[in-house]
C-alpha positions as CSV (number, residue, x, y, z in Angstrom):
1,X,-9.2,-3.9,-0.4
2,X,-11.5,-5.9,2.2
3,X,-10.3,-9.1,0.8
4,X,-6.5,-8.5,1.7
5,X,-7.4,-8.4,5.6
6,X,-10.5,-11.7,5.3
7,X,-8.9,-15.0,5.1
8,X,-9.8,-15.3,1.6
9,X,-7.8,-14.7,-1.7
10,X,-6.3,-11.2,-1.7
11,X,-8.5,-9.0,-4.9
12,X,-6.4,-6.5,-6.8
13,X,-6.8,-3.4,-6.6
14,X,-6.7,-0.3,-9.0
15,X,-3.7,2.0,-8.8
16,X,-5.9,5.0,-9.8
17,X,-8.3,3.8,-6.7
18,X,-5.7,2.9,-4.2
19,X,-4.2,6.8,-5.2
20,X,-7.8,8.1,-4.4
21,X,-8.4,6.2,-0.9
22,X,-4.6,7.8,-0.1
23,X,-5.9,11.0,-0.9
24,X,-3.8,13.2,-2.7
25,X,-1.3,14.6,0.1
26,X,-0.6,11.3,1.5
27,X,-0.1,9.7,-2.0
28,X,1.8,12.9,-3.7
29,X,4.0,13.1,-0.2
30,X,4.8,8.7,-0.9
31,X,5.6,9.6,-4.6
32,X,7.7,12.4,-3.9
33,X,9.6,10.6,-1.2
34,X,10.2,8.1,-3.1
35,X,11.5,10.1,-6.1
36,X,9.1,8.9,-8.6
37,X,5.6,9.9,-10.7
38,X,2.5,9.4,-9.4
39,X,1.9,6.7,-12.1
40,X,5.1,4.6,-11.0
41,X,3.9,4.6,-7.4
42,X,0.3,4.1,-7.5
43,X,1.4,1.0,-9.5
44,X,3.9,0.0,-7.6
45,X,1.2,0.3,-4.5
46,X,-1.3,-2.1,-6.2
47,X,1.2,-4.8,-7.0
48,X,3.0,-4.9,-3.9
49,X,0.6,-3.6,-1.1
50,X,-1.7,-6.8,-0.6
51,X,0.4,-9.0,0.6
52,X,1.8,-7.0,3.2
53,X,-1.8,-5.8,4.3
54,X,-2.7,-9.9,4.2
55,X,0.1,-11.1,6.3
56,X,-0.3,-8.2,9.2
57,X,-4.1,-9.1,9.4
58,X,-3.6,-12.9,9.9
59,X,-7.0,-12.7,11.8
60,X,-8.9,-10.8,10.1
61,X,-8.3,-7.9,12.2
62,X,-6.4,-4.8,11.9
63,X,-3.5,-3.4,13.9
64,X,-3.2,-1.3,16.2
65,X,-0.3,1.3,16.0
66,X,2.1,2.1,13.7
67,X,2.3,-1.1,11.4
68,X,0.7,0.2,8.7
69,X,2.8,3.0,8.4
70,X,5.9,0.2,8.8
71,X,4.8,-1.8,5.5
72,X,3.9,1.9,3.5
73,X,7.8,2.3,4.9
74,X,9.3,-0.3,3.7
75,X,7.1,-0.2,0.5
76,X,9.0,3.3,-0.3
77,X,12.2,1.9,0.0
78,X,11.3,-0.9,-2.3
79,X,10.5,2.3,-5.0
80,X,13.0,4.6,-4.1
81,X,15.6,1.5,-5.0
82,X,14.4,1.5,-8.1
């Protein structure tokens, strides 16, 4: 996940890893919100999380505040659409 904040190429990422840095709360509370399985969003996560992350950190550095949490936002509504 490193490289989506360097200046690099973004790396993928595993859904079943990106579920596990979440934590299960946080990543049961996202699918739930968003009215899906866990499967569905930990995939939808790894496809769609990187560029977000890449174009927030444009310096290699990471936010401050609530940004973060504006990109996981948006990233539910993208799901729950579905």
């Amino acid at each position: 996940m490193s490289s989506w904040v360097s200046g690099g190429p973004n790396g993928p990422v595993n859904a079943a890893d990106l579920a596990s840095v979440l934590g299960p709360d946080v990543f049961s509370l996202f699918a739930r919100q968003a009215g899906s399985g866990h499967g569905e969003a930990s995939s939808v996560l790894a496809a769609a999380l990187p560029e977000p992350v890449n174009q927030m950190t444009p310096q290699a550095q990471v936010p401050e505040g609530d940004a973060l949490n504006g990109v996981l936002g948006s990233l539910l509504g993208q799901l729950s659409g579905r």
